[in-house]
PLY file of the C-alpha trace (Angstrom):
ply
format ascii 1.0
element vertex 106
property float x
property float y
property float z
element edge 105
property int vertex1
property int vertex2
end_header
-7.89 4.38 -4.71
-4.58 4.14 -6.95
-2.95 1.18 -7.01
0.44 2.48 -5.74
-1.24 4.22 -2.74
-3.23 0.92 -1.86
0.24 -1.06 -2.58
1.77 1.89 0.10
-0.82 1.13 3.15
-0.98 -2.45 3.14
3.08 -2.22 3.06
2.20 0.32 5.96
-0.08 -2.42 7.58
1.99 -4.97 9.59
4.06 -1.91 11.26
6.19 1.23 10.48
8.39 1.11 7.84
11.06 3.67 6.45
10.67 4.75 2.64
13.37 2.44 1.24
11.40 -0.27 3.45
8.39 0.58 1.98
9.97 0.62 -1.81
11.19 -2.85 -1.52
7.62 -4.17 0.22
5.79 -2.87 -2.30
7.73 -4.66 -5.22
6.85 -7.82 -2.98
3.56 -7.10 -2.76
3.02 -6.67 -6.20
5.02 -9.66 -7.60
7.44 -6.57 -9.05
4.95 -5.28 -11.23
5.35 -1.96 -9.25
8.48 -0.21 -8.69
8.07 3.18 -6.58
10.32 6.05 -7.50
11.83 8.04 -4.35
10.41 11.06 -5.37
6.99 9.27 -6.20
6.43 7.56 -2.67
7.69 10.41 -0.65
4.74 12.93 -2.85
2.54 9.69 -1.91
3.57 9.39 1.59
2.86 13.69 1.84
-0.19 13.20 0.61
-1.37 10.29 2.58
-0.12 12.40 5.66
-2.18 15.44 4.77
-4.99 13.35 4.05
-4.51 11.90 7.93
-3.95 8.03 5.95
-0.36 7.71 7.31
1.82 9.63 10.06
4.89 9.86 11.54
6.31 7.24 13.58
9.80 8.22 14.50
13.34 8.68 13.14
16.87 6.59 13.31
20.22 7.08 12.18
21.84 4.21 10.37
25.23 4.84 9.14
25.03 8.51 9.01
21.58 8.59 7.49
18.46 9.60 8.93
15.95 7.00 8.24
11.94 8.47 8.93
9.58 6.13 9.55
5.64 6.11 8.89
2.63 3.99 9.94
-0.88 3.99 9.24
-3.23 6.01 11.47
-6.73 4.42 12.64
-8.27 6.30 9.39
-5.64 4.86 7.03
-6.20 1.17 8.59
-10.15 2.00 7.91
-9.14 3.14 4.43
-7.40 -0.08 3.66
-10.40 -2.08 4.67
-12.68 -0.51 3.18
-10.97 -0.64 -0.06
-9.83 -4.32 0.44
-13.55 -5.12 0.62
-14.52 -3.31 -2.40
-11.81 -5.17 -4.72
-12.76 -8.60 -3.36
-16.66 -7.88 -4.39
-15.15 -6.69 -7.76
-13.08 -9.85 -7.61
-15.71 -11.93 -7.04
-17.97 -10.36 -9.80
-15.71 -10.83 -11.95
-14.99 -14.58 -11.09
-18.17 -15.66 -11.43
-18.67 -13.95 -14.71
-15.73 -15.88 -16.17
-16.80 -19.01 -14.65
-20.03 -18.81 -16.18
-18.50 -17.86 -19.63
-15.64 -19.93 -19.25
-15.63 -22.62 -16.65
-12.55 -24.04 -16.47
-10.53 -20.56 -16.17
-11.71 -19.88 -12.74
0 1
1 2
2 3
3 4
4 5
5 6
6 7
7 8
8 9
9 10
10 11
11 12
12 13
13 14
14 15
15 16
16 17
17 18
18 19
19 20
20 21
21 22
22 23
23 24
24 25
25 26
26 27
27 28
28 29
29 30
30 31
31 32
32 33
33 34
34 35
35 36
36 37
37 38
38 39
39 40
40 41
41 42
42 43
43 44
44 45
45 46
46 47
47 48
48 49
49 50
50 51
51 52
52 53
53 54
54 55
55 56
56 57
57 58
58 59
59 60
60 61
61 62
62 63
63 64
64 65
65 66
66 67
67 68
68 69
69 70
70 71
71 72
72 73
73 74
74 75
75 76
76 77
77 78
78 79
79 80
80 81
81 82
82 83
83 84
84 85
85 86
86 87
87 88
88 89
89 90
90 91
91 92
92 93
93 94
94 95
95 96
96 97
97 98
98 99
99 100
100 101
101 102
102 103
103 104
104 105
């Protein structure tokens, strides 16, 4: 899994969120390292929809403008997990190699 797409369901994990919502959690998330285009997360958000990741949760107006939101579906939540787990036993690989190279880095 991507990096932005990961960054998109765990902003997608606490709740719905709207796009611009999701733009601004995923700068958070990623210490601002990652900066989503409109154009890029909406393609990402299609995709995750297609792929049954991420669905739609409902609409608002707020001052004139429609604002959609999205959430994660039971397979998107499973998705997350699945891929949290595998970067923390990358993670952890990859701490204990340092530690044994360099011990005081870790």
């Amino acid at each position: 899994m991507r990096e932005p797409t990961f960054l998109i369901l765990t902003a997608l994990a606490d709740g719905p969120r709207h796009g611009y919502g999701i733009v601004q959690e995923v700068r958070v998330l990623s210490g601002g390292r990652v900066s989503l285009l409109t154009g890029t997360l909406y393609t990402a958000l299609d995709r995750l929809t297609a792929e049954g990741l991420v669905e739609h949760d409902h609409e608002e107006e707020v001052d004139g403008r429609l604002r959609r939101y999205h959430r994660l579906t039971a397979e998107g939540l499973a998705a997350l997990t699945a891929e949290t787990a595998r970067l923390r036993q990358l993670t952890t690989a990859a701490e204990a190699r340092l530690r044994a190279v360099h011990p005081r880095i870790v």
